[in-house]
N, C-alpha and C positions, 0 to 999 in steps of 0.2 A: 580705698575703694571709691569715697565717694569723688574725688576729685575727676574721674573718666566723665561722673554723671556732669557734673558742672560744663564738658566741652559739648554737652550737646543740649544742656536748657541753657540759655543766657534768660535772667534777669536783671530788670535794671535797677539801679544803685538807690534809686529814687522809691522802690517799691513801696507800697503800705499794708503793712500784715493783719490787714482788714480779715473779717473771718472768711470771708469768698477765697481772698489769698490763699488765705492758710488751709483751705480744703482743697482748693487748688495744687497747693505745695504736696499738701499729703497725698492727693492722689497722683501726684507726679512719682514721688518717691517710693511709693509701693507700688506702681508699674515699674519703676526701675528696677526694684527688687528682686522681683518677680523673672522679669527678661533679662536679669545679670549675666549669666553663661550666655546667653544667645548674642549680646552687646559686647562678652568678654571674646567672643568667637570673631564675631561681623564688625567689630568697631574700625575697621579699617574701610569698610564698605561705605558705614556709615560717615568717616571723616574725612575722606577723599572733595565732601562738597564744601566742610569749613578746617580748609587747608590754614584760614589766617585765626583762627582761636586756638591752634594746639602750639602747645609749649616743647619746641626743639629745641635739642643740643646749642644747635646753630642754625642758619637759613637751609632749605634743604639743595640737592647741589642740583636737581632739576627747577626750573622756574616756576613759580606756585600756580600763576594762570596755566601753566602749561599739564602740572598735576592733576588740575582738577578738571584739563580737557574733556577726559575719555576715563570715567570712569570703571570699565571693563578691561583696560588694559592692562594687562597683568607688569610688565616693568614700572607701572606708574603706583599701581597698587605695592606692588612690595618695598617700593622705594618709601612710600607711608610707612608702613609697617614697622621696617627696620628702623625709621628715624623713629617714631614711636614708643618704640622695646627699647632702644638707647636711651634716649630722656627715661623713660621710669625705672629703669635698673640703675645709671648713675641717680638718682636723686635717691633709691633706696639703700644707696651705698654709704653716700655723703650723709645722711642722716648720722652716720658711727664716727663722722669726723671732726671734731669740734676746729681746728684749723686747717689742714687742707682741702682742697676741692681741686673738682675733675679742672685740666687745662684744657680746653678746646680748641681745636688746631681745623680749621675748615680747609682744605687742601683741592689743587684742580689736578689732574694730569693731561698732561699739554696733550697727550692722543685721544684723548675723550672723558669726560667724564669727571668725578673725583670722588673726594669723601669728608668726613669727620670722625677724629680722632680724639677722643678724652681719655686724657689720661690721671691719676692719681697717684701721686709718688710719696714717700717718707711718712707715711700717715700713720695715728697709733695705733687703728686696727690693720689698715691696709698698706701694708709693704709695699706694693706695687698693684694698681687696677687700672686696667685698659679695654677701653669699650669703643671698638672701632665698626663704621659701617664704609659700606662703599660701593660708589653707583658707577659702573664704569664701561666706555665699549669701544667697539674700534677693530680690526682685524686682529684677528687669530692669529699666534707665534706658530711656526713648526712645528714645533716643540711638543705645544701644548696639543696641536692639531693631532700630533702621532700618538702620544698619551691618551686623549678619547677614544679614539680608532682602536685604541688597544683594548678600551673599556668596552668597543662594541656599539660605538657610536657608527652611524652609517650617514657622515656628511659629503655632500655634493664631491666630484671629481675637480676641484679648482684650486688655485694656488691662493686666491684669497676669500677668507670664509668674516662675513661682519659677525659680531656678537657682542651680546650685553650680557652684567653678570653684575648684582645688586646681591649684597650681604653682609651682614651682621657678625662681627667674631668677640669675643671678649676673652680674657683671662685673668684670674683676680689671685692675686699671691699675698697671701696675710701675713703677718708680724707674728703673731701666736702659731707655735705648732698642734696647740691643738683645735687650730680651723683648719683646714683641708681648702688645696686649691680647687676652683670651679674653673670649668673652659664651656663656652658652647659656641657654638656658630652654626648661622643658619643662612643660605644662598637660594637664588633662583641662576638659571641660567639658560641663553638664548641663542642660537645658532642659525642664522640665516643661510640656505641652503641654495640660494639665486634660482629657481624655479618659481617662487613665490610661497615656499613651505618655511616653516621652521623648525629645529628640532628642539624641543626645552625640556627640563629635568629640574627636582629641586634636590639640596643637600642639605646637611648639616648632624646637628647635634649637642647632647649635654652628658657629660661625664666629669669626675670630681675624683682627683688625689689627694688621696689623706695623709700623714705624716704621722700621726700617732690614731692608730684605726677604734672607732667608736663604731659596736656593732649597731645601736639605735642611730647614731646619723647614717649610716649605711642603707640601714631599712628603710627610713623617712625617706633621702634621699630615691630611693629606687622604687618604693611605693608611688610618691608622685610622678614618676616618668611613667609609668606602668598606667597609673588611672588616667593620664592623658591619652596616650597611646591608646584603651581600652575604649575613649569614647570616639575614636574615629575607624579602629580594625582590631578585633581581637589578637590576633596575630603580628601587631605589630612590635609590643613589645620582647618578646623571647626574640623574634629574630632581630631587631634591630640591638637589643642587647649581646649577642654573642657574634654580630657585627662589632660593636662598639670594643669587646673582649681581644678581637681578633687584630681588629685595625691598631688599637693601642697599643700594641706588644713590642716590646726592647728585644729584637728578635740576638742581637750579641752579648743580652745580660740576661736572653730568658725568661724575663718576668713582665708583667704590665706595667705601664707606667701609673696608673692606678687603678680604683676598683671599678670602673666602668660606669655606665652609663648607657646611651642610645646613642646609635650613629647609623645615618641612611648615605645612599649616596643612588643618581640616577633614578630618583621616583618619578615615575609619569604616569603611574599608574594609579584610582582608575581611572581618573579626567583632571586637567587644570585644576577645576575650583574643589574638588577634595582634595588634591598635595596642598595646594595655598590656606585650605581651613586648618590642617592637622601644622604645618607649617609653622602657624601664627600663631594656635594655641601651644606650639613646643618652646614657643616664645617667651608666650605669655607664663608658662607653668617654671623659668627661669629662676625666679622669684620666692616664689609658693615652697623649691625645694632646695634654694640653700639660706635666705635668710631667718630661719628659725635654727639652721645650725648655729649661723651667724651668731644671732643672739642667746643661744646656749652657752658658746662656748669662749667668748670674746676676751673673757676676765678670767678664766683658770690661769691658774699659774704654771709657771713650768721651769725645767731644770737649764744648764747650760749643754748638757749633755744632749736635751731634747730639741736645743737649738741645732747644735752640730749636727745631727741626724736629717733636720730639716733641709739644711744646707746639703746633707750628700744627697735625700730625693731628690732635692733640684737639681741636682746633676741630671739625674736621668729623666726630668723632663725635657733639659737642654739638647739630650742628645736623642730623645727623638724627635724634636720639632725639626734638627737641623739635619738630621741625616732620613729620619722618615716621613716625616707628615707632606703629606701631597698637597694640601694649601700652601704650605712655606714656599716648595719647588715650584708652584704655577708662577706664587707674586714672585716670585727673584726670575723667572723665566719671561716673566712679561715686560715689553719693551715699558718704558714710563711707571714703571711701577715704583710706590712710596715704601720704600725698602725700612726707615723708621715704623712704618704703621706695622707690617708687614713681619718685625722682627721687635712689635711689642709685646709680644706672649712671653717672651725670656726675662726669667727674676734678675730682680737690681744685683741678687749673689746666690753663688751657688760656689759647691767643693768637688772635690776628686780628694779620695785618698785610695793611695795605695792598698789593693788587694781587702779590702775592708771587708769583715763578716760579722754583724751581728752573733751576741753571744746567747748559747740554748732556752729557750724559753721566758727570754726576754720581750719589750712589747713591741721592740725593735723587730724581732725574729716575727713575731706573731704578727706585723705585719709584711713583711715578708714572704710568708707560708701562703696567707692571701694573694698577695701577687704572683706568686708561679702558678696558683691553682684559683684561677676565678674561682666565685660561687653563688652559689642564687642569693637574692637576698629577700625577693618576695615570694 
């Protein structure tokens, strides 16, 4: 926690812990204390004017003087943001790693824009973790044009529509089957409409596959999305959950790809600056609800049996990233798009066997039973 406080007091190295100081310090620290949630909310407001003290991934892919132009602008702000939530989620990962660390791959895409890609490969908690952002714009595909329109989008009558789209996706695939994969991602998006309007929307989301199902990570897990959700709309939670229940679903194997989570899509509702507050604290609460599984459950042991099992879930996470999820289908639809970044959510290995059924009242089964039939967990 305290290291946020450190980007916005700088003292100097030189200091002397005179007793002035030190009532100084302590009254710094118990104002921070105190404003934590409201710092943990607005810190992107606030860091937008010392773009050169925060600790990124990499350089960000917009120009720093250029970030800190126009503080109001909402691509410049989320473009903070996400680079932000990437640095502290990789650094809270790498903590579990004693020799691997994230790879950083800065990348441009020659039509506009780019991103940063970290990745974590062969590690002994983390089998595979990928924490990509990316800032990007340029004209609108077809494609992707007829897909909103479908959504109810009502952009301009023109063959070329500009737009910018900045966001955040991760998915982390652990070694131990009894950690559960995490995925979230979270976007802004920007449609210039050449009258002088714009149409914008934010998306995303956190939901978590388990592999050998723990009803207490289930709960943690879902509790925290819930009190986040709870401090911005009561009602966001239940509906954004059985969004999350609905979009997930292996609609040729029947069951979810795991126990859910929150997932929005098309928020503009009620203004800008409440989608971008709820936004950034779905970010920030990333964190808060899956590393205490993390470190639950990092060292259990487990069978070879419960490996194999692991290996056929990820089957079916494979097969709906490629044949359902509507992020996969934009980046592979977009001209210049980083098809590595874009196809880093798929584990290092996954299985198919034939006609496979877990056997009755096994843990296998049980979860199972879970996935055909969501269920509340808060």
């Amino acid at each position: 926690m305290w290291p946020r406080f450190g980007r916005l007091l700088t003292f100097s190295n030189t200091v002397r812990t005179s007793k002035k100081c030190q009532r100084f310090i302590a009254a710094a620290v118990a104002t921070s204390v105190a404003g934590y949630e409201y710092i943990k909310l607005n810190k992107v407001y606030l860091a937008t004017s010392v773009i050169e003290e925060r600790n990124f991934m990499a350089e960000p892919i917009t120009e720093k003087k250029v970030l800190q132009s126009d503080k109001n602008d909402m691509k410049k702000r989320m473009e903070v943001m996400i680079l932000d939530a990437q640095a502290e989620f990789c650094k809270a990962l790498e903590k579990y790693e004693d020799t691997q660390k994230f790879k950083v791959d800065r990348w441009k895409r020659p039509e506009g824009g780019g991103g940063i890609s970290c990745v974590l490969e062969d590690g002994d908690v983390f089998e595979k973790a990928g924490v990509n952002i990316s800032v990007v714009h340029g004209i609108l595909p077809a494609g992707a044009v007829a897909q909103m329109r479908a959504r109810g989008k009502k952009f301009a009558n023109k063959d070329k529509l500009p737009f910018f789209a900045a966001g955040i996706s991760s998915v982390i695939h652990p070694r131990n089957p009894n950690l559960p994969t995490i995925h979230f991602n979270y976007r802004y998006f920007e449609v210039s409409n050449g009258d002088g309007t714009t149409t914008w929307w934010f998306g995303g989301g956190t939901d978590m596959t388990p592999y050998i199902l723990d009803e207490d990570d289930a709960r943690h897990f879902h509790t925290t999305l819930k009190e986040c959700c709870d401090r911005h709309e009561n009602t966001y939670y239940s509906r954004f959950k059985k969004w999350c229940d609905d979009y997930f679903y292996i609609k040729h194997r029947e069951e979810c790809r795991g126990i859910g989570g929150i997932f929005f899509d098309d928020l503009d509702t009620p203004d800008q600056e409440s989608c971008f507050k709820f936004v950034t604290d779905c970010a920030n609460n990333v964190i808060p609800s899956y590393i205490p599984i993390v470190e639950k459950n990092k060292d259990k042991g487990y069978s070879y049996e419960d490996r194999q099992w692991q290996l056929l879930r990820r089957g079916r996470y494979v097969e709906f990233n490629l044949i359902y999820d509507r992020g996969t289908k934009f980046g592979l639809m977009t001209p210049g798009a980083r098809y590595e970044s874009i196809l880093m959510s798929l584990p290092p290995f996954a299985k198919w066997q034939y006609c496979h059924s877990p056997k009755e009242k096994s843990k296998e089964h049980r979860l199972l039973e879970v996935l055909k039939n969501p269920r509340d967990w808060v």
